[in-house]
N, C-alpha and C positions, 0 to 999 in steps of 0.2 A: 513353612513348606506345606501346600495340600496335597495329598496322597488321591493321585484320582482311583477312582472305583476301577474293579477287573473288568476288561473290554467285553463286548458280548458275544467276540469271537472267541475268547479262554472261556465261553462254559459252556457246560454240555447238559441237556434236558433227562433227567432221569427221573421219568415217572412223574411230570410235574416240580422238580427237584432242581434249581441252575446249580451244576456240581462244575468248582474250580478246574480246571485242569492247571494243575502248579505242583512243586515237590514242597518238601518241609524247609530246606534251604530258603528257597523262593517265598515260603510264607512266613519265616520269622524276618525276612530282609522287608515284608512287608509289616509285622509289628515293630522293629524297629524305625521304618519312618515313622510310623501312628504315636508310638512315644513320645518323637520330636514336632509334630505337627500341631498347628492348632485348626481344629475342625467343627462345623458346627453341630454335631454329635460324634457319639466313640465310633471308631471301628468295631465289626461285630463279626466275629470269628463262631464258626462252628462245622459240626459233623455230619457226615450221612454214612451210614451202613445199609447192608439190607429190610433190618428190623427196623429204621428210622425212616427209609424209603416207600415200604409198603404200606408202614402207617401214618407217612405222607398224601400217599393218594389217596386213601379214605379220610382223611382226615382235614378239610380244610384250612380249620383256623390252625392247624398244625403247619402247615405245607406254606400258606401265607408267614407266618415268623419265621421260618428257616428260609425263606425266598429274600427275605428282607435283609440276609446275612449280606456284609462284604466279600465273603471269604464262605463258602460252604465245601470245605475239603473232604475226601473220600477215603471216609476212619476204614471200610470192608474191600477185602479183595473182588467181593462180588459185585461192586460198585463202579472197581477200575474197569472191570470187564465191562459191566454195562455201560458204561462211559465212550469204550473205546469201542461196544458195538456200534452207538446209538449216535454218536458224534463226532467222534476223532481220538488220539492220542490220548493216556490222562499218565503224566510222567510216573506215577506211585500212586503205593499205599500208603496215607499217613494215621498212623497210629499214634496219639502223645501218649506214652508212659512214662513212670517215673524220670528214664533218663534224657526223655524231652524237654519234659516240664523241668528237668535241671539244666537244660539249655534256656528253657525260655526265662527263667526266672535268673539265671545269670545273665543276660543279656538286661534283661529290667536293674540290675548291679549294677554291669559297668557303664548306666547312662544315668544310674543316682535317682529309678524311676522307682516306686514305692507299690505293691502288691496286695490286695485288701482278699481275701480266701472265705467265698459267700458257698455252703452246701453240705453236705454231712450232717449224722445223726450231733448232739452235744456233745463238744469234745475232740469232735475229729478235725477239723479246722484249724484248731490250736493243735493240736499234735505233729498234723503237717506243718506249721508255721513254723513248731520247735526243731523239725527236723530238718527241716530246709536254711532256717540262721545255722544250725549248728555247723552246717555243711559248709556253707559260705558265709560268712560276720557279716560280708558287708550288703546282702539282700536286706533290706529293709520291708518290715510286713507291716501293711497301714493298717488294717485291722481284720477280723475274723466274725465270721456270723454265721450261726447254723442252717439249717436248709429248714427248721419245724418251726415253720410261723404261718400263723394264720393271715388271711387276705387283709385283716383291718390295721394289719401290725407290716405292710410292706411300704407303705409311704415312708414309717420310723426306717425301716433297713435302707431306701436309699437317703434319707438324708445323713445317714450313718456312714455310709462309702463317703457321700461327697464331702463329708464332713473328714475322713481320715485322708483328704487327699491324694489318695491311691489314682494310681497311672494305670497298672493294668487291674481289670477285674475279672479274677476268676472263680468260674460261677460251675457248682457241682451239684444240680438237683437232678438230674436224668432226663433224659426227653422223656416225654414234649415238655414237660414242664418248664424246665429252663430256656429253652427257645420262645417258651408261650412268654414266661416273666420278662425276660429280656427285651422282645420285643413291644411285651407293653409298656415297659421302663426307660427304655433308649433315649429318648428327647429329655427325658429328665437328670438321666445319670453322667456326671459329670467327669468321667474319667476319658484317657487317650484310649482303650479299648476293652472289647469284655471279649472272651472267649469262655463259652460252653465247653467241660471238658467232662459232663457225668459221672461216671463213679469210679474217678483218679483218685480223687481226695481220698473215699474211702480204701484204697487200695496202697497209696502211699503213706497212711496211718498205721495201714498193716491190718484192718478191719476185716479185708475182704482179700482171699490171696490173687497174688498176679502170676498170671502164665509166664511158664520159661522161657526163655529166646526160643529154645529150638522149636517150640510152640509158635511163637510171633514170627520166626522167619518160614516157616513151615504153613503160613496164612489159615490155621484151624484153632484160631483160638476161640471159636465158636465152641467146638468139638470140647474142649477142654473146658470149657465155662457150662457145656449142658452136662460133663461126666460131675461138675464139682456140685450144681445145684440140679440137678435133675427136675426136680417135681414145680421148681419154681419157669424154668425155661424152655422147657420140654414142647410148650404148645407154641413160642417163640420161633425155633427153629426148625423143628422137624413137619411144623406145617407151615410156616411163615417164609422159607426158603424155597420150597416149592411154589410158593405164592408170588415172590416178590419173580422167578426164573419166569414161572408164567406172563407177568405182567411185563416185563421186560418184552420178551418174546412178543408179545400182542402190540410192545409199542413199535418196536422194529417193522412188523409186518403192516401195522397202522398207525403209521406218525401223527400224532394231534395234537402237539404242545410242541412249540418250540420258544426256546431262552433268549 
C-alpha cells in the first residue's frame, strides 16, 4: 500500500514553513500505514515551534529540509495560532513526550516493526532503549547510535540503520541539525520512516528534566525550560518570541509565500 503525501490543502505556510494541520491521532494512523507500505524512500516526520520557525526564515538550507518533511507538525502553541491566523484550522498542539513516544513505539510492537534510536550525548540512546524494552518486552530496538560523529563518519551510521533493519528511525540531534542530516540522507536510508524528535531522548534517559503536565497542558513550557536553563535560552525566547510574533504579523499583513 502507498501512503500518498499530505494534500496542499492540509497545510498552512508559516513563515516559509508547510505546517500540517493534523492531530497526533491522525499522525501516528499515518506512521502506521508508512510501517506497512513499501515506498521509494521513508516517510519523514518532524516539528516546528516558534524557535524552529524563525530560524526557518533566516535560514535556508534549514527551511528547504524541513519543507521536504511529509509531516511537519506544530510542536508550539505559537505555531497553532499562526497556523490558524495565516491559513485555516490547525486541530492541536503536538508535543511527543515521553508518553507519546510510548505510543509510537508501542504501536512499532504491535506490528513486529524494529526501532533503531540515532542522538544523544554516549550512553543516552542505550538508556532510553533499556527503558523502553523494560516497559514493553516485546519493542524490539534494532540498534543505537549516538548524536557525536563527525561528517566523515555519517556514511558508517547510515549503513549501520540499514544494516539493523529498523522500521522506524528515530533521530535526536536538535534542529536544524537533524532536519539538515536527514534530509541529506533520505534517498539512502532504508527504513519505513524517520521522525525528528530533538531532545526527547535526552529527556526520557532522564539527562535533561521534563516539564510537568500542568506545564504541558498550561502551553508554557517555554517559561519552564528558560526558568531551568536561563543563561543557555534566554536570548531564544525573550527575543526570539517577539521575533517570530513580528514575523507572523508582517506575513499576515503581506502574504508572499504560499504552500
Amino acid at each position: 500500500m502507498t501512503v500518498a503525501p499530505p494534500s496542499i490543502a492540509s497545510r498552512v505556510d508559516v513563515l516559509g514553513v508547510p505546517v500540517t494541520r493534523l492531530s497526533f491521532e491522525q499522525l501516528l494512523r499515518r506512521l502506521d500505514e508508512a510501517l506497512q507500505a513499501e515506498r521509494e524512500r521513508p516517510d519523514y516526520y518532524t516539528y516546528v515551534n516558534a524557535y524552529c520557525a524563525t530560524l526557518a526564515a533566516r535560514e535556508s538550507p534549514y527551511r528547504a529540509s524541513v519543507s521536504r518533511a511529509d509531516v511537519v507538525y506544530a510542536d508550539g502553541i505559537g505555531v497553532v495560532w499562526a497556523a490558524r491566523l495565516l491559513g485555516g484550522p490547525c486541530p492541536e498542539r503536538i508535543n511527543v513526550g515521553p508518553v507519546e513516544l510510548g505510543r509510537i513505539v508501542d504501536l512499532c510492537a504491535e506490528r513486529g516493526a524494529s526501532v533503531f534510536l540515532l542522538g544523544g550525548a554516549p550512553g543516552i540512546a542505550d538508556e532510553v532503549a533499556r527503558r523502553l524494552v523494560a516497559e514493553r518486552p516485546g519493542l524490539r530496538i534494532a540498534g543505537v547510535h549516538h548524536g557525536y560523529f563527525a561528517p566523515e563518519e555519517e556514511a558508517a551510521v547510515v549503513r549501520e540503520i540499514n544494516g539493523s533493519g529498523a522500521a522506524l528511525l528515530i533521530v535526536g540531534l536538535g534542529p536544524p541539525k537533524q532536519e539538515l542530516w536527514v534530509s541529506q540522507h533520505l534517498g539512502a536510508l532504508q527504513v519505513r520512516a524517520t521522525w525528528c524528535m530533538g531532545g526527547l531522548l535526552d529527556q526520557v534517559a532522564g539527562a535533561v528534566a521534563y516539564p510537568p503536565e500542568w506545564v504541558r497542558r498550561s502551553h508554557v513550557q517555554w517559561l519552564y525550560r528558560l526558568a531551568v536553563e536561563p543563561r543557555r535560552l534566554w536570548r531564544r525566547y525573550l527575543l526570539g518570541i517577539p521575533e517570530f510574533i513580528g514575523r507572523v504579523v508582517h506575513q499576515r499583513l503581506r502574504p508572499e509565500r504560499q504552500v
